[in-house]
N, C-alpha and C positions, 0 to 999 in steps of 0.2 A: 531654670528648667525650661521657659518658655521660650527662651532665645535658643537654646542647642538643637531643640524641636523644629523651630523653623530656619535652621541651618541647615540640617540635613534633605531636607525635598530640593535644597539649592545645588547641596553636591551631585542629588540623583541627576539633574536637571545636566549641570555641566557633566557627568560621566555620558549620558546618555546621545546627548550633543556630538563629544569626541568620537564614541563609537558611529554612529551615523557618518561624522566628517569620514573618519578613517574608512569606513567599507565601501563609501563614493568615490576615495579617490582613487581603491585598489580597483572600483571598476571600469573608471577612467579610459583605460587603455581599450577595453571589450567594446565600450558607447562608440566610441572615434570609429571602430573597426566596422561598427553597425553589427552587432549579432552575439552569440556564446556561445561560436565556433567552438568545441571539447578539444581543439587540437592549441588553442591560446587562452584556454582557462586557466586560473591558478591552481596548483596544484596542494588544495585545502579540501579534505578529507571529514564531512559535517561528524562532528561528536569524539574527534582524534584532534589532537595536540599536534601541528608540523615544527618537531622543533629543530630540524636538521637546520645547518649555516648552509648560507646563501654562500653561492661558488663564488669564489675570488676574495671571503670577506677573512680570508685568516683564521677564524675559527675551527677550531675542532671538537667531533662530538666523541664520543665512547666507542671504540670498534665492536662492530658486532661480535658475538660468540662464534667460533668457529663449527659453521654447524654439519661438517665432512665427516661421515661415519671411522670410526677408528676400525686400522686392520684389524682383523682374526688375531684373536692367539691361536696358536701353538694347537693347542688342546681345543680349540673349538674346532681348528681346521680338522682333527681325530676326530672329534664324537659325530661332527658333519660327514664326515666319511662313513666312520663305522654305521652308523642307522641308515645311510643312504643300500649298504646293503644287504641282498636277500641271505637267508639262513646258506641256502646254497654256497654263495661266495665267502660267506665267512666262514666255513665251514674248510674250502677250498685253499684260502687263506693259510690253513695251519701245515700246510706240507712242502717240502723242499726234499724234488724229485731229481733224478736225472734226465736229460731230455729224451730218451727213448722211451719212459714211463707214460710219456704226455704224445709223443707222436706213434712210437710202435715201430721205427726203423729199424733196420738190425745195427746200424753203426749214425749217427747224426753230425753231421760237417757243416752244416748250411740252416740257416731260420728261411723258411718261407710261407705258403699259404698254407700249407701242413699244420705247421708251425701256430700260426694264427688261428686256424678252425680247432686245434684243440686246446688252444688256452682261452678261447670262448668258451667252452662247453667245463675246461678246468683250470679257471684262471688260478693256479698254485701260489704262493707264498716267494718261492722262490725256486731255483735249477741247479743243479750242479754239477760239471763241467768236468769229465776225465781225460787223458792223457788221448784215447782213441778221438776222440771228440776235437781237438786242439791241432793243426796240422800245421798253418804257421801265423803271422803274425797278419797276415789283411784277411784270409782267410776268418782268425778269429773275431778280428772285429767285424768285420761282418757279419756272421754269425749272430755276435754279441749283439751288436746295432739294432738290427732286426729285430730280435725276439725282442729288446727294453720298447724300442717304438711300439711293435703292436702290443704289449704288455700295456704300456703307457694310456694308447689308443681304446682299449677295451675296459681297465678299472678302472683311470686317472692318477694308478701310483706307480709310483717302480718298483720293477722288480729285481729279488736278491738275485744276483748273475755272482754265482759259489764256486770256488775249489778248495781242493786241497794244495798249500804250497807251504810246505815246513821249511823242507831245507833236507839233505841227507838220501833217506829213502823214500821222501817222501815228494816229491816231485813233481807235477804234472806239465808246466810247463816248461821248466828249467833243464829238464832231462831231454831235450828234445832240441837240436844246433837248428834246426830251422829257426828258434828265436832271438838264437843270439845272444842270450841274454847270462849272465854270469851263475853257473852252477852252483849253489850252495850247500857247503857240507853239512856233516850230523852235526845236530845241535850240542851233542855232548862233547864237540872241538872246540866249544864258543867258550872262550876264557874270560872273557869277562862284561860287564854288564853293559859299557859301551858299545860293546863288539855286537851283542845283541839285540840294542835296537839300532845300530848299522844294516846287521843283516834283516830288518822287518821293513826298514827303510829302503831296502834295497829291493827284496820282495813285493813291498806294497807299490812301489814306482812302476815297476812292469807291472804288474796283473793291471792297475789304474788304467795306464798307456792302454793297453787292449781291451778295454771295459768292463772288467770284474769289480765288485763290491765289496764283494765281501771272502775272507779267508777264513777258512776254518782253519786256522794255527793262535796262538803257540800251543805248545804240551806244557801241560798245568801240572803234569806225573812227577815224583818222585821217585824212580828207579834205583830201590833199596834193596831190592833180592838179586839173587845170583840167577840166569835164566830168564829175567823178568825182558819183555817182550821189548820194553822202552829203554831198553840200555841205550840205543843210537840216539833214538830221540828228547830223549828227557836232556834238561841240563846239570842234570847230576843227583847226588847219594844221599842230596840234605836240604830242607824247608831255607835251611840260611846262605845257600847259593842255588836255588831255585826258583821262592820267589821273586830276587830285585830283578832275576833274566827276565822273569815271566811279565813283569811287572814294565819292565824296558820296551820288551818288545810288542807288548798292548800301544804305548805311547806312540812307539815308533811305527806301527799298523796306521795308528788314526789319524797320525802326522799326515800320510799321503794320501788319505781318506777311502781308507780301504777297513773296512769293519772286521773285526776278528773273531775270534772264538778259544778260550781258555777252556781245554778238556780232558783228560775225561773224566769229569768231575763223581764223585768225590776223590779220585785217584785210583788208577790202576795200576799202577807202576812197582807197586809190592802183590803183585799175585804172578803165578806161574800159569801160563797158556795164553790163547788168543783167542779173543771174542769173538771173531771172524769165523770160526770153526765151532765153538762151544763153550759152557760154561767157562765162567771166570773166577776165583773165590780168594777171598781173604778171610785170616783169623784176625783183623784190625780190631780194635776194641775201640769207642769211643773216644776215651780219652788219648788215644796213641791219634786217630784220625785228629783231633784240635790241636793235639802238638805237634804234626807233621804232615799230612796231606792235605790239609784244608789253608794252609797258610798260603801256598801258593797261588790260589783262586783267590784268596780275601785282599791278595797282591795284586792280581785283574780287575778286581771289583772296585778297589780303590784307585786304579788308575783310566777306568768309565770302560771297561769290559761292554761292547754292546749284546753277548751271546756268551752265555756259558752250555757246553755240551755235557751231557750226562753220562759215563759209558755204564756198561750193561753189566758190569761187577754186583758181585752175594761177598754181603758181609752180613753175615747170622750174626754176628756176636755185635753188630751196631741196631740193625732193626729187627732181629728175633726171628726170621721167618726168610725164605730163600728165593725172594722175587727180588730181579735183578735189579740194581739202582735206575737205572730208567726209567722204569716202570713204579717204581716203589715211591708210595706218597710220604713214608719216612725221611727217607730220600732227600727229595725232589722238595714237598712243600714242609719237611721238618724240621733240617737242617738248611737247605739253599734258600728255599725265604723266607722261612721265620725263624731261624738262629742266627744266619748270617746276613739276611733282610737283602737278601738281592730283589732288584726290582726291572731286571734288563729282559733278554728272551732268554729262555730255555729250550734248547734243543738236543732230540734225542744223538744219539750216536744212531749211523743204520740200523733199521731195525727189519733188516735182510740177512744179519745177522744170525749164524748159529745159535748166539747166544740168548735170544728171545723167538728167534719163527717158532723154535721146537718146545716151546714151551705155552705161545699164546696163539690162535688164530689170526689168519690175516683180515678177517673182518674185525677183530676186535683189541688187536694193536694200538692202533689211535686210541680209542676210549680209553683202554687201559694207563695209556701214558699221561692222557686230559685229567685222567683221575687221578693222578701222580703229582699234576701240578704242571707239565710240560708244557709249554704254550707252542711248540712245533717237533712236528713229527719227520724224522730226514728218510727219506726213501727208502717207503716200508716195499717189501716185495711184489706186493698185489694193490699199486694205487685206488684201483677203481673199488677194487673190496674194503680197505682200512675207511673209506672216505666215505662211502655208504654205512658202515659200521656207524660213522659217527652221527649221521641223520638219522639213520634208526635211532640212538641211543639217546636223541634228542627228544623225537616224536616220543618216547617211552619213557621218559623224565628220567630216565636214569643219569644223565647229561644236562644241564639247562642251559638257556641260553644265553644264557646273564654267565655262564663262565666260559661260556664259546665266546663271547663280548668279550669278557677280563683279557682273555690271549689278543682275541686279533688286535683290540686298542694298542698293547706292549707293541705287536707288530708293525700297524699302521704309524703311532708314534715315530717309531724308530725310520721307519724309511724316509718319513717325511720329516725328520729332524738331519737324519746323517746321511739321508742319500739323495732325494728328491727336493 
């Protein structure tokens, strides 16, 4: 016991010794130099460990963590958006107007500071684009250019740049030689499901080329009555050569990155008249709509449908009561999303339409559709009235903003996924 005792003040004795040797020699260099110049100090750090390898000795140590913030997703880039703005713009958000709606021209050929001073005061959702509007092809994109840049410049997203381009009678550019561009027949010529997203493909190339987004096509209809308005348009008498067209031609829209629209959902295409002028009406019963007019949009949905359009058909015998599918929260959030659980935009059919002005006010169109489940409103007749409608209806909690929010996010999502 008495030996291990005075063995150990020995070892203190030679530890103590080394460290003294060793911190004289590392100062070695400093004494010579005269001073403890900070610019030839060691680079020993009192009460820190340096255990990094000396350069040149081989060594390697652990690489640091990479500590470079990770991109945005997706969805952060949306919620960042959406809270960055005021009720106003979100508000604003929900409409896709024509562009004389927004400037007041009697005919619009050109984007310019018109053009900009009032998508300031109404930055909309998006525009869309008719036949008088369209003269030829530099003309267009100009036009086009224009308004996406100052659009761009004022919210930070893009915006929807819309027409109508079916095919048949339904035409906006294609009917018109100054583009040049291959005129496509009635879709009920289309023999077969190739053929069909050929001609979406062929569509969506030109409108691309000129700066359009987004198409409101295909026809989702099933044109099963005699007189029914969609004979040309629809691609035929039955859910089982309807939907794979409808279904083609989605594909073949997003193939050239031109967004589309399956409508007029829930189907019009068994009623006699035109919404365009007046009521629309079916005696469809539920179960007849799951076994025939709804297959064709669950054919869209399934093939990433970014917009299903709603048209403005009364089926009493599906929702009990004779407010038009548009408007109808049966409709809208009964069946399109929570039966068949869409989760894309919903958009109205005109609601300049016969079939709704004469039935709701122009201030209170929008609300009426928000209430329905719509998440956009297409070129209600009195912009400035439907849009106020819905800031009142907000201020009044009849509206809140937590579902002004549910739409524009669907909104902002989508541009900044598929377009921007």
């Amino acid at each position: 016991m008495s030996k291990r005792r005075s063995f150990v003040p020995a070892l203190v004795a030679l530890a103590v010794i080394a460290v003294v040797g060793v911190a004289a020699w590392a100062a070695w260099p400093v004494l010579i130099q005269g001073g403890s110049d900070e610019k030839t100090a060691p680079d020993v750090v009192v009460g820190e460990v340096n255990d990094r390898p000396a350069p040149g000795s081989g060594e390697t140590s652990e690489p640091e963590a990479d500590q470079t913030p990770s991109e945005p997703t997706l969805e952060e880039h949306v919620a960042e958006a959406v809270s960055g703005m005021t009720l106003e713009e979100k508000v604003a958000q929900l409409f896709v107007v024509r562009p004389e709606d927004l400037t007041h021209v009697g005919t619009q050929v050109a984007a310019g500071e018109a053009t900009r001073a009032a998508l300031e005061e109404y930055p909309v959702g998006g525009i869309c684009y008719f036949a008088q509007n369209l003269v030829d092809p530099e003309q267009t994109r100009e036009m086009l250019s224009n308004t996406q840049a100052y659009y761009e410049e004022i919210t930070g997203l893009p915006c929807f740049l819309a027409v109508d381009e079916e095919g048949g009678t339904v035409l906006r550019v294609g009917s018109n030689p100054a583009f040049g561009v291959e005129r496509i027949g009635n879709m009920c010529e289309v023999s077969s499901d190739d053929e069909a997203r050929e001609v979406a493909v062929t569509i969506g190339s030109y409108l691309t080329d000129l700066g359009f987004n987004v198409d409101f096509a295909p026809d989702a209809d099933i044109a099963d009555v005699e007189g029914s308005t969609l004979d040309l348009r629809s691609f035929g008498e039955s859910a089982e050569v309807v939907a794979p067209r409808v279904r083609a031609q989605v594909e073949g829209f997003l193939s050239t990155g031109i967004l589309c629209s399956a409508k007029h959902f829930p189907g019009i295409g068994g009623a006699v008249g035109d919404s365009h002028d007046g009521t629309i009406m079916a005696n469809t019963t539920m179960e007849e709509l799951r076994a025939s007019e709804l297959v064709p949009f669950e054919a869209a949905m399934d093939a990433g449908v970014p917009f299903v359009m709603v048209g403005h058909i009364i089926l009493p015998n599906v929702t009990g009561d004779y407010v038009p599918a548009s408007l109808n929260h049966a409709i809208v959030q009964g069946i399109l999303r929570d039966e068949l659980g869409y989760e894309g935009i919903v958009i109205t059919d005109s609601l300049s339409m016969g079939a709704v002005v004469e039935e709701v006010g122009y201030d209170r169109i929008g609300v009426q559709a928000l209430l329905a489940g719509v998440d956009m409103v297409l070129m209600p007749a009195d912009l400035e009235a439907a849009y106020q409608g819905i800031i009142d209806a907000v201020a009044s909690g009849e509206l809140s903003e937590e579902r002004i929010d549910e739409s524009v996010t669907r909104i902002v999502r989508t541009k900044l996924e598929l377009v921007g």
